[in-house]
PQR file with spaces between the fields and no chain letter, atoms N, CA, C, O and H, PARSE charges and radii, in Angstrom:
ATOM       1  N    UNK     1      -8.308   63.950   74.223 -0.4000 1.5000
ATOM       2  CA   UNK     1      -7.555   63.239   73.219 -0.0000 2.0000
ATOM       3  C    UNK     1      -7.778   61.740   73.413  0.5500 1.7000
ATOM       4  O    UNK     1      -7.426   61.050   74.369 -0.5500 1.4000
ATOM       5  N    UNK     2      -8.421   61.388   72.332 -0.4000 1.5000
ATOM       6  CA   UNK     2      -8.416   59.624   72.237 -0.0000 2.0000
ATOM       7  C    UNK     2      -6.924   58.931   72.457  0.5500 1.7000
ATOM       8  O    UNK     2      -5.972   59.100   71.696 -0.5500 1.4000
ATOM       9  H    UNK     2      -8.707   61.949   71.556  0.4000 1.0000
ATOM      10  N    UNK     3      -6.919   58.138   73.623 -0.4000 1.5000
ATOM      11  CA   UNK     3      -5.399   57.075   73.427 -0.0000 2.0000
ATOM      12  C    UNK     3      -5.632   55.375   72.459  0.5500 1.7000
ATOM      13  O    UNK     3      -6.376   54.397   72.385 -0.5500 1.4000
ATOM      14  H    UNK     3      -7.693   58.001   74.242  0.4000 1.0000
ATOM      15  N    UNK     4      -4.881   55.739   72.112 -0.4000 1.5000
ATOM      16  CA   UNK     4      -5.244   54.289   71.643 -0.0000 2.0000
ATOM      17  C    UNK     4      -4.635   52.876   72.439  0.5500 1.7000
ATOM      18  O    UNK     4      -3.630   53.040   73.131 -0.5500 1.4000
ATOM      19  H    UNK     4      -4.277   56.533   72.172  0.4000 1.0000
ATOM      20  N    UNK     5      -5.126   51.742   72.364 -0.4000 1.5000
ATOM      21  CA   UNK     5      -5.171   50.766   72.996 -0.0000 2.0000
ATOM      22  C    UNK     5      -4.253   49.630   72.378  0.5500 1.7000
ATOM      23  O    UNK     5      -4.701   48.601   71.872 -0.5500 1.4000
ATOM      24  H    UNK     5      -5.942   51.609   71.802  0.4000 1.0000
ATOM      25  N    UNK     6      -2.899   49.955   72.487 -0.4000 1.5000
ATOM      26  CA   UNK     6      -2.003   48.916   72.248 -0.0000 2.0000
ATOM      27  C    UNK     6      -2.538   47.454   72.686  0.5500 1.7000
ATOM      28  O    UNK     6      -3.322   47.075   73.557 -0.5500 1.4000
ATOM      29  H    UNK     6      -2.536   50.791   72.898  0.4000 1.0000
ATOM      30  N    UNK     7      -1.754   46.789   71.677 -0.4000 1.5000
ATOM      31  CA   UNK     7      -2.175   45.510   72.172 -0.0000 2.0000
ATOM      32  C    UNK     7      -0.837   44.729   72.741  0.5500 1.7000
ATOM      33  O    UNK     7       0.199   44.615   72.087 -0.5500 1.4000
ATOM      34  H    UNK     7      -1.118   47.097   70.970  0.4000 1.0000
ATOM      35  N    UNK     8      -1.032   44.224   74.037 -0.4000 1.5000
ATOM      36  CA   UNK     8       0.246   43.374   74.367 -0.0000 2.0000
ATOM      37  C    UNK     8       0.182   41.669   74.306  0.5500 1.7000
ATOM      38  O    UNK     8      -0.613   40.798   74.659 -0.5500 1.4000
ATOM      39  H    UNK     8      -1.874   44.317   74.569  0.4000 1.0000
ATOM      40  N    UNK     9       1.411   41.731   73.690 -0.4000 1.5000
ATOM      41  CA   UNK     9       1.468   40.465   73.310 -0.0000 2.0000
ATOM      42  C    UNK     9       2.819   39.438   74.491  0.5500 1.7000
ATOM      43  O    UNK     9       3.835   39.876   75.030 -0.5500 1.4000
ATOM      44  H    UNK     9       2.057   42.439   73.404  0.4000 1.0000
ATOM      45  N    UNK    10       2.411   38.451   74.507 -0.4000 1.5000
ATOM      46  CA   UNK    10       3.238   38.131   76.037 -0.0000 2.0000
ATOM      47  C    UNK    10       3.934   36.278   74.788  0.5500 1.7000
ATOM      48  O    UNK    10       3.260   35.369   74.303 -0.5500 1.4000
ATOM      49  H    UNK    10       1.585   38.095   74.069  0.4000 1.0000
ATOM      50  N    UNK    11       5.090   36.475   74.765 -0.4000 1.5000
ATOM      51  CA   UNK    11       6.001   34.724   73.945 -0.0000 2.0000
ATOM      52  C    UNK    11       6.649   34.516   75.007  0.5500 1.7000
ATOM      53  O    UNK    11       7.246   35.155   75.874 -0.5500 1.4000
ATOM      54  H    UNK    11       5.637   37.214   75.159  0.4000 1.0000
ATOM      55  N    UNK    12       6.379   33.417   74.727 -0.4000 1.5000
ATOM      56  CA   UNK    12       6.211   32.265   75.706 -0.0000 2.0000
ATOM      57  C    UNK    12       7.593   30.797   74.927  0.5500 1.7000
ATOM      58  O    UNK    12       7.502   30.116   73.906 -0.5500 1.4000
ATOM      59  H    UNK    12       5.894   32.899   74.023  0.4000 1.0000
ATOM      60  N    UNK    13       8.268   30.833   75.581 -0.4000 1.5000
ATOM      61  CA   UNK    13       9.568   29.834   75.875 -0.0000 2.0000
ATOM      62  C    UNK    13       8.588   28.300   75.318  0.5500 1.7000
ATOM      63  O    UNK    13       7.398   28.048   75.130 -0.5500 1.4000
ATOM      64  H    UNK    13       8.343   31.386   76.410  0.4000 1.0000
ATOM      65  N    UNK    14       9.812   27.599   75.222 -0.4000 1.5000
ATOM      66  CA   UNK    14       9.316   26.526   74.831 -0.0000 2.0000
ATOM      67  C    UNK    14       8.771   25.397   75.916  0.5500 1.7000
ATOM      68  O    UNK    14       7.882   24.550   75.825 -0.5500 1.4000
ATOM      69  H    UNK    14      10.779   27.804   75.375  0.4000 1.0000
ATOM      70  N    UNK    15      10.061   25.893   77.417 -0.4000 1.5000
ATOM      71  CA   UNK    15       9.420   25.314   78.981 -0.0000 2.0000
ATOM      72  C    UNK    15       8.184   25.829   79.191  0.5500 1.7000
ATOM      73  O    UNK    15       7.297   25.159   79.719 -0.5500 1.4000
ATOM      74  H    UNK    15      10.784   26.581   77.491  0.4000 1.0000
ATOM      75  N    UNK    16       8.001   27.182   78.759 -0.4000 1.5000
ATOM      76  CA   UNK    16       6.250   27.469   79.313 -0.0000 2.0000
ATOM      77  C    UNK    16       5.681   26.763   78.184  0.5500 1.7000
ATOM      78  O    UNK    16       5.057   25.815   78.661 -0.5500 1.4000
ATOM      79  H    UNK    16       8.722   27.726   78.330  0.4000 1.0000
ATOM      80  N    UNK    17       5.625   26.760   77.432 -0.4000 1.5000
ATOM      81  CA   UNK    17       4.446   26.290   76.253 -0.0000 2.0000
ATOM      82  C    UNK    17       4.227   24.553   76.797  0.5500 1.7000
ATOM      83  O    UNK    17       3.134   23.992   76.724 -0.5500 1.4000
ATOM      84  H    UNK    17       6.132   27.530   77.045  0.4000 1.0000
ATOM      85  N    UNK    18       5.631   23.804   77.396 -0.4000 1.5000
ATOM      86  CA   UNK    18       5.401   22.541   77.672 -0.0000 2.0000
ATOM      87  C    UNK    18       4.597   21.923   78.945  0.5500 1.7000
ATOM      88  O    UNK    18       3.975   20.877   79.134 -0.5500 1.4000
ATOM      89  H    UNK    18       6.519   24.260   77.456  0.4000 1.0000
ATOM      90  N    UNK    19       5.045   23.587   80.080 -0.4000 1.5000
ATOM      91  CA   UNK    19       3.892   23.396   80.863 -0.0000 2.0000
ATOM      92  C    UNK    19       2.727   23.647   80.718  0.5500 1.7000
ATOM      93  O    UNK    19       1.962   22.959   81.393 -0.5500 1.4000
ATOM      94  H    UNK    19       5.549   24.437   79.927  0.4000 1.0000
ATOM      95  N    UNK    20       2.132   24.673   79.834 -0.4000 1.5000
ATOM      96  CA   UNK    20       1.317   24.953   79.801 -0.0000 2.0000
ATOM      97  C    UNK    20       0.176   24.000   78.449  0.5500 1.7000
ATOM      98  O    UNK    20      -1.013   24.311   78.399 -0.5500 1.4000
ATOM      99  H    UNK    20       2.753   25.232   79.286  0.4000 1.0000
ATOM     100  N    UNK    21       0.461   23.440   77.955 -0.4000 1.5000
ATOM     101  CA   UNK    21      -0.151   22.221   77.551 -0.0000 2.0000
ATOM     102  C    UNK    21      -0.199   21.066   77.915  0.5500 1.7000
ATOM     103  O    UNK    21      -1.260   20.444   77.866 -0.5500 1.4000
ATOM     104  H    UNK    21       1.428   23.187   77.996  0.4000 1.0000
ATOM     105  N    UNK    22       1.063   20.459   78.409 -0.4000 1.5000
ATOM     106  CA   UNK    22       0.921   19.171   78.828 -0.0000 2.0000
ATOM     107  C    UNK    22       1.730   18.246   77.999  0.5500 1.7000
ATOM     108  O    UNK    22       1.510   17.069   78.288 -0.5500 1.4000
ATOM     109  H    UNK    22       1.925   20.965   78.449  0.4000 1.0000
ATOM     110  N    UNK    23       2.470   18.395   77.196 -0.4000 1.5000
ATOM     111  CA   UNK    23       2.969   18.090   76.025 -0.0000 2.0000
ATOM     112  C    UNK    23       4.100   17.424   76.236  0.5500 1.7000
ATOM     113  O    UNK    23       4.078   17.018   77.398 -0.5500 1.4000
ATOM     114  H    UNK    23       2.649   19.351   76.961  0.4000 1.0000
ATOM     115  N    UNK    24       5.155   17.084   75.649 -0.4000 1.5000
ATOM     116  CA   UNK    24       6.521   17.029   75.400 -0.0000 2.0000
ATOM     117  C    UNK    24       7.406   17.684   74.734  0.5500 1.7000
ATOM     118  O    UNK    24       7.167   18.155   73.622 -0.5500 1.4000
ATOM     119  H    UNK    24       5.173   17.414   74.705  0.4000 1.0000
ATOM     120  N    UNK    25       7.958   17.736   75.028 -0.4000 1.5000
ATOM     121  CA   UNK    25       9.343   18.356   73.618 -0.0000 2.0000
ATOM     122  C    UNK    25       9.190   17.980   71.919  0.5500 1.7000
ATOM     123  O    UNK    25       9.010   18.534   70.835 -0.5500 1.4000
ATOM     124  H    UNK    25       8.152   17.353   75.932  0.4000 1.0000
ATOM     125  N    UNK    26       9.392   16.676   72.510 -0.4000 1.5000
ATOM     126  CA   UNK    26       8.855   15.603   70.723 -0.0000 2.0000
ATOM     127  C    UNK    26       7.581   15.756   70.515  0.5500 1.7000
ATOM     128  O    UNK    26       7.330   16.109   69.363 -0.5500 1.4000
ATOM     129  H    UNK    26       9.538   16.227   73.391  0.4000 1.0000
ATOM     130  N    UNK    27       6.792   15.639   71.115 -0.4000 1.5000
ATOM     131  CA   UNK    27       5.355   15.560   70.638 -0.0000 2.0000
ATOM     132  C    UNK    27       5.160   17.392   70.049  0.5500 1.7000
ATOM     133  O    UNK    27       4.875   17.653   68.881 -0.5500 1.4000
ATOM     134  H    UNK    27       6.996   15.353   72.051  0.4000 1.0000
ATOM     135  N    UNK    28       5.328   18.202   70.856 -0.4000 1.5000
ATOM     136  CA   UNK    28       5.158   19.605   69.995 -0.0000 2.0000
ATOM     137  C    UNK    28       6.063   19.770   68.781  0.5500 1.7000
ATOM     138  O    UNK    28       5.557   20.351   67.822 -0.5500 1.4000
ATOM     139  H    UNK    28       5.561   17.990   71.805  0.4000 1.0000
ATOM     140  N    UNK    29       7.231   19.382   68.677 -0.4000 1.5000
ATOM     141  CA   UNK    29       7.879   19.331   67.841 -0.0000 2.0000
ATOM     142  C    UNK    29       6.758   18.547   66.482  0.5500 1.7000
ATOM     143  O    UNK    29       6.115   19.116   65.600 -0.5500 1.4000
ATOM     144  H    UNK    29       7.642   18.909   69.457  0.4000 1.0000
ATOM     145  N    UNK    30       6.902   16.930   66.829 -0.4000 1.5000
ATOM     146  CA   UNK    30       5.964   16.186   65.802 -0.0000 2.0000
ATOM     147  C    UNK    30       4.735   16.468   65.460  0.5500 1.7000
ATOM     148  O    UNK    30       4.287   16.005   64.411 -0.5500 1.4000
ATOM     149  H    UNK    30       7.425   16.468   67.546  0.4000 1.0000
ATOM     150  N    UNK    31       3.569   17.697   66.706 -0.4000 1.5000
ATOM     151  CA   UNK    31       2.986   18.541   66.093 -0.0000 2.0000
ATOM     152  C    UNK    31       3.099   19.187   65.133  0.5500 1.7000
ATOM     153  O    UNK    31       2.470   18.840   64.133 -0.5500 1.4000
ATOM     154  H    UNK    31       3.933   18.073   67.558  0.4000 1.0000
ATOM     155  N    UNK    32       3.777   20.129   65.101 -0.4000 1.5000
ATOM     156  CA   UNK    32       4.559   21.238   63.954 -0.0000 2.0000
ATOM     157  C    UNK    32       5.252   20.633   62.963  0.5500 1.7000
ATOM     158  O    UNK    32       5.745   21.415   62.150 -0.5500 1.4000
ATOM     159  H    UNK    32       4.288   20.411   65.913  0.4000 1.0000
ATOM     160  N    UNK    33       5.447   19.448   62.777 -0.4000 1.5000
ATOM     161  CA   UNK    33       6.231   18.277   61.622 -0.0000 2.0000
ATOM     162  C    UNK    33       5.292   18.003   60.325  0.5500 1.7000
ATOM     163  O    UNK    33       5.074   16.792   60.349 -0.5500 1.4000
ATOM     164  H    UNK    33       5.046   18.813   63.438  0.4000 1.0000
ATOM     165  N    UNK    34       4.812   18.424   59.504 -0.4000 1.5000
ATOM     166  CA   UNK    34       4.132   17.441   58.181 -0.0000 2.0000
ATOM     167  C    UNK    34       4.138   16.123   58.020  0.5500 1.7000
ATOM     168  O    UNK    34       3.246   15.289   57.869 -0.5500 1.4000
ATOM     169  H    UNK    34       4.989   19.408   59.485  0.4000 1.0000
ATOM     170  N    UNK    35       5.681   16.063   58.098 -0.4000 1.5000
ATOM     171  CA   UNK    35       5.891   14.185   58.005 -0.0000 2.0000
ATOM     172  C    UNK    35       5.708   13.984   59.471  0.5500 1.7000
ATOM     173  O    UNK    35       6.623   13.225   59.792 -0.5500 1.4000
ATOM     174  H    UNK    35       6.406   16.741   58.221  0.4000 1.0000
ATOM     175  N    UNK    36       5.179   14.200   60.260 -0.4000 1.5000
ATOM     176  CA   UNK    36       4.812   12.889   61.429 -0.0000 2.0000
ATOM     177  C    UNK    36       3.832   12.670   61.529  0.5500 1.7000
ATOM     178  O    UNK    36       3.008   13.574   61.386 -0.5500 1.4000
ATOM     179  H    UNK    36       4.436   14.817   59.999  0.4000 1.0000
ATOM     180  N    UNK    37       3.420   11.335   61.829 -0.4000 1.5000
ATOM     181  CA   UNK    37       2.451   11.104   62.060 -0.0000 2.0000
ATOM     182  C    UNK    37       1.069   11.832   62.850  0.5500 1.7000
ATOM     183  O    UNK    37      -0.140   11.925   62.639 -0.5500 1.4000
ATOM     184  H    UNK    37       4.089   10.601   61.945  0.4000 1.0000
ATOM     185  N    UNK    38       2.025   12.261   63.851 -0.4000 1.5000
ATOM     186  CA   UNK    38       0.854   13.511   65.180 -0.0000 2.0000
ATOM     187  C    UNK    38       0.758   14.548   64.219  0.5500 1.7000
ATOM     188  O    UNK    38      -0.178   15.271   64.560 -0.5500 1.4000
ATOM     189  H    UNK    38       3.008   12.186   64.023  0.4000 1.0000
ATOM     190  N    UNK    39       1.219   14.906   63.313 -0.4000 1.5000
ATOM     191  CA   UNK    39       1.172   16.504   62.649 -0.0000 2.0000
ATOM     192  C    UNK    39       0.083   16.994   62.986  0.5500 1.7000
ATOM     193  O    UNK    39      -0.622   15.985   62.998 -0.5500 1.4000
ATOM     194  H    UNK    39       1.980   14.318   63.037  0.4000 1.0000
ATOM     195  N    UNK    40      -0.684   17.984   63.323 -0.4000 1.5000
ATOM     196  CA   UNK    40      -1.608   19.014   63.819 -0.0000 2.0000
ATOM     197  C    UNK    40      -1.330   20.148   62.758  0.5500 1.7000
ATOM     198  O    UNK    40      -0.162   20.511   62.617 -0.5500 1.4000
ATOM     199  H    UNK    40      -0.111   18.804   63.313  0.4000 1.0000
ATOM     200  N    UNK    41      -2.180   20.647   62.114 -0.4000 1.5000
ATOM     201  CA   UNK    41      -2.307   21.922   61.709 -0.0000 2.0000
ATOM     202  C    UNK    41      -2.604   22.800   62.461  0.5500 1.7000
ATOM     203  O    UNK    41      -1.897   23.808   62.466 -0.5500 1.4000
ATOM     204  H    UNK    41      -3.129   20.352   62.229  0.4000 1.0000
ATOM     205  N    UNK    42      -3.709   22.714   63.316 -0.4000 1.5000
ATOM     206  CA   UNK    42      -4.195   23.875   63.926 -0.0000 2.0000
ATOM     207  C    UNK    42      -2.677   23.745   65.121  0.5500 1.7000
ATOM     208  O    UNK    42      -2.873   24.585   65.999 -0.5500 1.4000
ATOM     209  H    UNK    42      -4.284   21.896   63.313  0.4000 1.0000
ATOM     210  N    UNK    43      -1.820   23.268   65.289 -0.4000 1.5000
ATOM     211  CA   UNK    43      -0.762   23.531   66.482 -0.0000 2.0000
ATOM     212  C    UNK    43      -0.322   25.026   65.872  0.5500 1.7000
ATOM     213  O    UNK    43      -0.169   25.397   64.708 -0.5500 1.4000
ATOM     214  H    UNK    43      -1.661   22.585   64.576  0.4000 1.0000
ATOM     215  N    UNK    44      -0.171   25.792   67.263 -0.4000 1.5000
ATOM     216  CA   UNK    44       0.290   27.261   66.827 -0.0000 2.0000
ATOM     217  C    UNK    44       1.451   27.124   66.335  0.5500 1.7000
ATOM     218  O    UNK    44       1.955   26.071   66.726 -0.5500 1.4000
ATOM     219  H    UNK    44      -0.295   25.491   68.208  0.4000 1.0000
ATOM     220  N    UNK    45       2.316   27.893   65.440 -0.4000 1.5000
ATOM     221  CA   UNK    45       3.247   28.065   64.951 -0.0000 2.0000
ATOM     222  C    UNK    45       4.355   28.798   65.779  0.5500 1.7000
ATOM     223  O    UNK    45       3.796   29.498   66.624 -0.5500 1.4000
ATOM     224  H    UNK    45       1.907   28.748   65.123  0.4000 1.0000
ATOM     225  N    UNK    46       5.555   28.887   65.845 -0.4000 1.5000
ATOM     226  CA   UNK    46       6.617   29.471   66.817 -0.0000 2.0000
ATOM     227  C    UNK    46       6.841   30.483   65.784  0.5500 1.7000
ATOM     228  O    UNK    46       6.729   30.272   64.577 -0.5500 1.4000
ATOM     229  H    UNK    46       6.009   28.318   65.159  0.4000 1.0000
ATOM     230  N    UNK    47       7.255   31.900   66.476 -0.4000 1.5000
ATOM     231  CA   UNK    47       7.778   32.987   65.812 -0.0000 2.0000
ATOM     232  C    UNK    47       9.383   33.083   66.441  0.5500 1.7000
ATOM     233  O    UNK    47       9.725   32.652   67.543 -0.5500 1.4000
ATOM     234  H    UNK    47       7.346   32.072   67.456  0.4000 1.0000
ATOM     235  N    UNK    48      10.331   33.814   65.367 -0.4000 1.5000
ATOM     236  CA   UNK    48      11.651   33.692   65.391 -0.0000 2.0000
ATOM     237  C    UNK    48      11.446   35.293   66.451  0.5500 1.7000
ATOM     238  O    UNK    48      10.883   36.364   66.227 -0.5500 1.4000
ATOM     239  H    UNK    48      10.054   34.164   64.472  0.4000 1.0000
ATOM     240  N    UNK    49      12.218   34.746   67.631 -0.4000 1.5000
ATOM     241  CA   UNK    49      12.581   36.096   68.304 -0.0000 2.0000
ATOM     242  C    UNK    49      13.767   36.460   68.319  0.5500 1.7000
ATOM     243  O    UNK    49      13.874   37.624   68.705 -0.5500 1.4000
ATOM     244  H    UNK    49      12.675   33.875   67.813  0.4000 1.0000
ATOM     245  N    UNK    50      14.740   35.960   68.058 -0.4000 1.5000
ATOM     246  CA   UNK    50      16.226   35.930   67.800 -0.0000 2.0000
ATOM     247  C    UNK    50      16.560   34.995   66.682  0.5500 1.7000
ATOM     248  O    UNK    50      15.789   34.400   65.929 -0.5500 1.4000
ATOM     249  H    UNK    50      14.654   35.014   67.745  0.4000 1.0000
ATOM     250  N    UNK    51      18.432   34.982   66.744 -0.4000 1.5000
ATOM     251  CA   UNK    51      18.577   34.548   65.365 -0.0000 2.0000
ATOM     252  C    UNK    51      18.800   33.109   65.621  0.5500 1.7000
ATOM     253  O    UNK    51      19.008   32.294   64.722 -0.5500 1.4000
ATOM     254  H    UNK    51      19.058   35.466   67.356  0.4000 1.0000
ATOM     255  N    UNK    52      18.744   32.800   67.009 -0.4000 1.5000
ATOM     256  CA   UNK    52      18.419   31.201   67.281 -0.0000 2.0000
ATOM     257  C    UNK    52      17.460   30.800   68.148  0.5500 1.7000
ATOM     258  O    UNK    52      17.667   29.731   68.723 -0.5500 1.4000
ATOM     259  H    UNK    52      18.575   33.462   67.739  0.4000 1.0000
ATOM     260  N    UNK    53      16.049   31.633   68.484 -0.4000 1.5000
ATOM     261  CA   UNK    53      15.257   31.634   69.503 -0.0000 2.0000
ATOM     262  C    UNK    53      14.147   31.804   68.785  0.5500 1.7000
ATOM     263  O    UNK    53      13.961   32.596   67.862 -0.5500 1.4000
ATOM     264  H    UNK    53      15.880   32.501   68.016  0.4000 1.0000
ATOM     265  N    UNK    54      13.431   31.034   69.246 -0.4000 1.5000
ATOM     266  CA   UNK    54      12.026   30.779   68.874 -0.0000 2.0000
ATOM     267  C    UNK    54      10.706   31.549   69.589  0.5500 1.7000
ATOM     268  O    UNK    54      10.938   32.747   69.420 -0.5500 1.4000
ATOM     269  H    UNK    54      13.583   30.391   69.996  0.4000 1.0000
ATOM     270  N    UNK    55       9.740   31.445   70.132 -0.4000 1.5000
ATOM     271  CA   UNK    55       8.510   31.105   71.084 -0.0000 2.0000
ATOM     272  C    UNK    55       7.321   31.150   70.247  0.5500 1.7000
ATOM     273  O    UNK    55       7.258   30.975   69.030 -0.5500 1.4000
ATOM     274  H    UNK    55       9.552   30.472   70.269  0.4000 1.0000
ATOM     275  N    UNK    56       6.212   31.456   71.224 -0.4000 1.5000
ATOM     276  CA   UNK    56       4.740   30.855   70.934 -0.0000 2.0000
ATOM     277  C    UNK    56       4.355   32.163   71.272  0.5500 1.7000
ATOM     278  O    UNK    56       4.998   32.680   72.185 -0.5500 1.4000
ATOM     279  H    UNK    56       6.263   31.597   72.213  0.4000 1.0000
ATOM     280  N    UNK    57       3.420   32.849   70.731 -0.4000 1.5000
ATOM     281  CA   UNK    57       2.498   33.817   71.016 -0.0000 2.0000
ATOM     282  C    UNK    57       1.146   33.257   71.650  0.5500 1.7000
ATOM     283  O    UNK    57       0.298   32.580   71.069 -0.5500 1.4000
ATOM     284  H    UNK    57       2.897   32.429   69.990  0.4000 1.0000
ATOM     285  N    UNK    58       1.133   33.793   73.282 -0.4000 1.5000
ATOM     286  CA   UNK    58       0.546   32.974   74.427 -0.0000 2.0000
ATOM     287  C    UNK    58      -1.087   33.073   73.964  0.5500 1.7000
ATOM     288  O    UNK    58      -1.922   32.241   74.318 -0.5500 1.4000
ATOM     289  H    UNK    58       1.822   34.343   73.755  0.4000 1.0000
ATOM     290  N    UNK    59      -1.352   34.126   73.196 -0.4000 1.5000
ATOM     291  CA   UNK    59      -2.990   34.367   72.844 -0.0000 2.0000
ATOM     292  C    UNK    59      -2.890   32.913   72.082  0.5500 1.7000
ATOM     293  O    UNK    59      -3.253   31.901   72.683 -0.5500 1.4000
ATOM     294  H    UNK    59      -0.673   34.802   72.909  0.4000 1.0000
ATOM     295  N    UNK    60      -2.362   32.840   70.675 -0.4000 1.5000
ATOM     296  CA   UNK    60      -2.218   31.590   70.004 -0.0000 2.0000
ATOM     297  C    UNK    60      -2.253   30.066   71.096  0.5500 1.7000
ATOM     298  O    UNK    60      -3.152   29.235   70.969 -0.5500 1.4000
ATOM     299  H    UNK    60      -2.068   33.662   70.187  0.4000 1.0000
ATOM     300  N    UNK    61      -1.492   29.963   71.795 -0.4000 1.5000
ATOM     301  CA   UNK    61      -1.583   28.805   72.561 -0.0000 2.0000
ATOM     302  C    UNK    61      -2.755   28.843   73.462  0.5500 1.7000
ATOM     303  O    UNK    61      -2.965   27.816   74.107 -0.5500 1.4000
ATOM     304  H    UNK    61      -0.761   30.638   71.898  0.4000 1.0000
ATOM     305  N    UNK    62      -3.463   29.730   73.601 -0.4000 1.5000
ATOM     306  CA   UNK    62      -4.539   30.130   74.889 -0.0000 2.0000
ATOM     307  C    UNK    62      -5.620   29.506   73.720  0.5500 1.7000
ATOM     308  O    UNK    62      -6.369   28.613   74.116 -0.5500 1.4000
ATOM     309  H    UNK    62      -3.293   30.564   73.077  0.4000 1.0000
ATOM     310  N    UNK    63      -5.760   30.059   71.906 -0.4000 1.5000
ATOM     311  CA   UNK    63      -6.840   29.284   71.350 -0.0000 2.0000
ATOM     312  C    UNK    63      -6.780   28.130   71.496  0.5500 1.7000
ATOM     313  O    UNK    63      -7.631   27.601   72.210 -0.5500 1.4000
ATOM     314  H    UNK    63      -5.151   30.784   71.584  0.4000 1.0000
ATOM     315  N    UNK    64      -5.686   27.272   70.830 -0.4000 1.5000
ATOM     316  CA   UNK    64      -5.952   26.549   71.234 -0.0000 2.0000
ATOM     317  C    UNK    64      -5.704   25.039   71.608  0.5500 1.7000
ATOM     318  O    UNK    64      -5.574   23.979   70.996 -0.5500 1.4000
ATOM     319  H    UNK    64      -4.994   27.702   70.250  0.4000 1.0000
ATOM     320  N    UNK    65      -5.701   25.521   73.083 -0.4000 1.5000
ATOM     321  CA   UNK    65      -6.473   25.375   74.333 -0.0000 2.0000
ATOM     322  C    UNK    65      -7.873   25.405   74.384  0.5500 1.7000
ATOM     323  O    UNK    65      -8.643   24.636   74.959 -0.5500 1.4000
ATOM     324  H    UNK    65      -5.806   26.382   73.580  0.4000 1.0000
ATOM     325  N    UNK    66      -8.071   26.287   73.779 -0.4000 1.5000
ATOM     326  CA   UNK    66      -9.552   26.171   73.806 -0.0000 2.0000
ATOM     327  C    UNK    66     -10.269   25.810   72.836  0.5500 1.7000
ATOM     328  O    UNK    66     -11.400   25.395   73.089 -0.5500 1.4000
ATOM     329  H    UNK    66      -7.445   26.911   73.312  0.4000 1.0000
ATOM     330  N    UNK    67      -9.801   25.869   71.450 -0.4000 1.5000
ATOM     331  CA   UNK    67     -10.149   24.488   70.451 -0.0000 2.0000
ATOM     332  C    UNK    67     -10.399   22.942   70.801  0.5500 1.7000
ATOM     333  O    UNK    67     -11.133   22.163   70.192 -0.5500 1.4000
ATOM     334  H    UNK    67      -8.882   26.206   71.244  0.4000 1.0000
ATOM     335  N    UNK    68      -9.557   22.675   72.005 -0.4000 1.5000
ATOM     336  CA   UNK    68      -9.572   21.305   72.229 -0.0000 2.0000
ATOM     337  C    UNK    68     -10.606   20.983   72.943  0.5500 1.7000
ATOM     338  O    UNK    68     -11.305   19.976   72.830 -0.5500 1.4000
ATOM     339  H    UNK    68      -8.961   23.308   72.499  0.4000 1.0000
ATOM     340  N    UNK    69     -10.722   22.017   73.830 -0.4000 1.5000
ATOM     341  CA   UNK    69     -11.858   21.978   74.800 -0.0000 2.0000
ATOM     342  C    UNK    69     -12.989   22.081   74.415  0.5500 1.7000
ATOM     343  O    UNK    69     -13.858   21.448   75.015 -0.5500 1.4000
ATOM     344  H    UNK    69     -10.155   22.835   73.922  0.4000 1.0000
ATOM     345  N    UNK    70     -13.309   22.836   73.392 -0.4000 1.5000
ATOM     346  CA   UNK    70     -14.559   22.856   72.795 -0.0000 2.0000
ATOM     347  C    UNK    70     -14.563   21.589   72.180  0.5500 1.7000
ATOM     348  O    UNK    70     -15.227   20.777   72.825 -0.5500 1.4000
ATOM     349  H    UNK    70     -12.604   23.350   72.904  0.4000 1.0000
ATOM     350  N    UNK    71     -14.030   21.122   71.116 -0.4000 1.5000
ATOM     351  CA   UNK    71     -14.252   19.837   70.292 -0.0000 2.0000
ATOM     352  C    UNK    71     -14.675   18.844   71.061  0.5500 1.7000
ATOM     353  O    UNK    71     -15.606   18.097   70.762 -0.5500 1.4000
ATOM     354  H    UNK    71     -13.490   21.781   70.592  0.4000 1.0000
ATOM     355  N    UNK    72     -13.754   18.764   72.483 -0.4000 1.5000
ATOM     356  CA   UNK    72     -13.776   17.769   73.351 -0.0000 2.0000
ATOM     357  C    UNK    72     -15.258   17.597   74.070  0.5500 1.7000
ATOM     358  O    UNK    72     -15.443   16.695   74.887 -0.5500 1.4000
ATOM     359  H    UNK    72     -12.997   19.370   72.726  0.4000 1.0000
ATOM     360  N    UNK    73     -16.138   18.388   73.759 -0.4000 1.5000
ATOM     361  CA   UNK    73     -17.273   18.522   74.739 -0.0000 2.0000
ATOM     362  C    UNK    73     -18.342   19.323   73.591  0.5500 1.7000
ATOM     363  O    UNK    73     -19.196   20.115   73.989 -0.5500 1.4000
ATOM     364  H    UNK    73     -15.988   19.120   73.095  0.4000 1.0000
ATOM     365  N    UNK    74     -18.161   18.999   72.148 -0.4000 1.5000
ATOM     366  CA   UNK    74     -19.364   19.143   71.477 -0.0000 2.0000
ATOM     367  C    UNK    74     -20.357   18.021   71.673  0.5500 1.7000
ATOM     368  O    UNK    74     -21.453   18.063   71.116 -0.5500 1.4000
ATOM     369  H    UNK    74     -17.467   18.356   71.824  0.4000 1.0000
C-alpha cells in the first residue's frame, strides 16, 4: 500500500521570525505596510492562527532568505 507523504508545516512566532531574520518589530511590520516607505512585497505574509495570533510559515521565511541571498550575489 502506497502512504502518502504529508507535508509538515512548522509557524513560527513573531520572536522567531525576528531572530531568524535579523529584523525588528517595526521594520517587519513596515515591511508588510503599503504605506511605508520599507514596504516589501515579496515579505512573507503572516497567517491568522487564532483569533488574535498571527505567525509566518517557516518554508515562506526560509524563501526568502534565500531571495535575498541570491539577489545579493547575482
Amino acid at each position: 500500500m502506497a502512504e502518502s507523504n504529508p507535508t509538515h508545516h512548522k509557524v513560527l512566532r513573531l520572536k522567531q521570525v525576528l531572530d531568524r531574520v535579523g529584523l525588528s518589530r517595526s521594520t517587519i511590520y513596515d515591511r508588510m505596510n503599503p504605506a511605508s516607505p520599507r514596504y516589501d512585497d515579496s515579505f512573507p505574509k503572516p497567517i491568522k492562527i487564532g483569533s488574535s495570533a498571527v505567525g509566518w510559515l517557516e518554508s515562506s521565511i526560509n524563501k526568502w532568505i534565500e531571495s535575498l541571498v541570491t539577489t545579493q550575489f547575482k
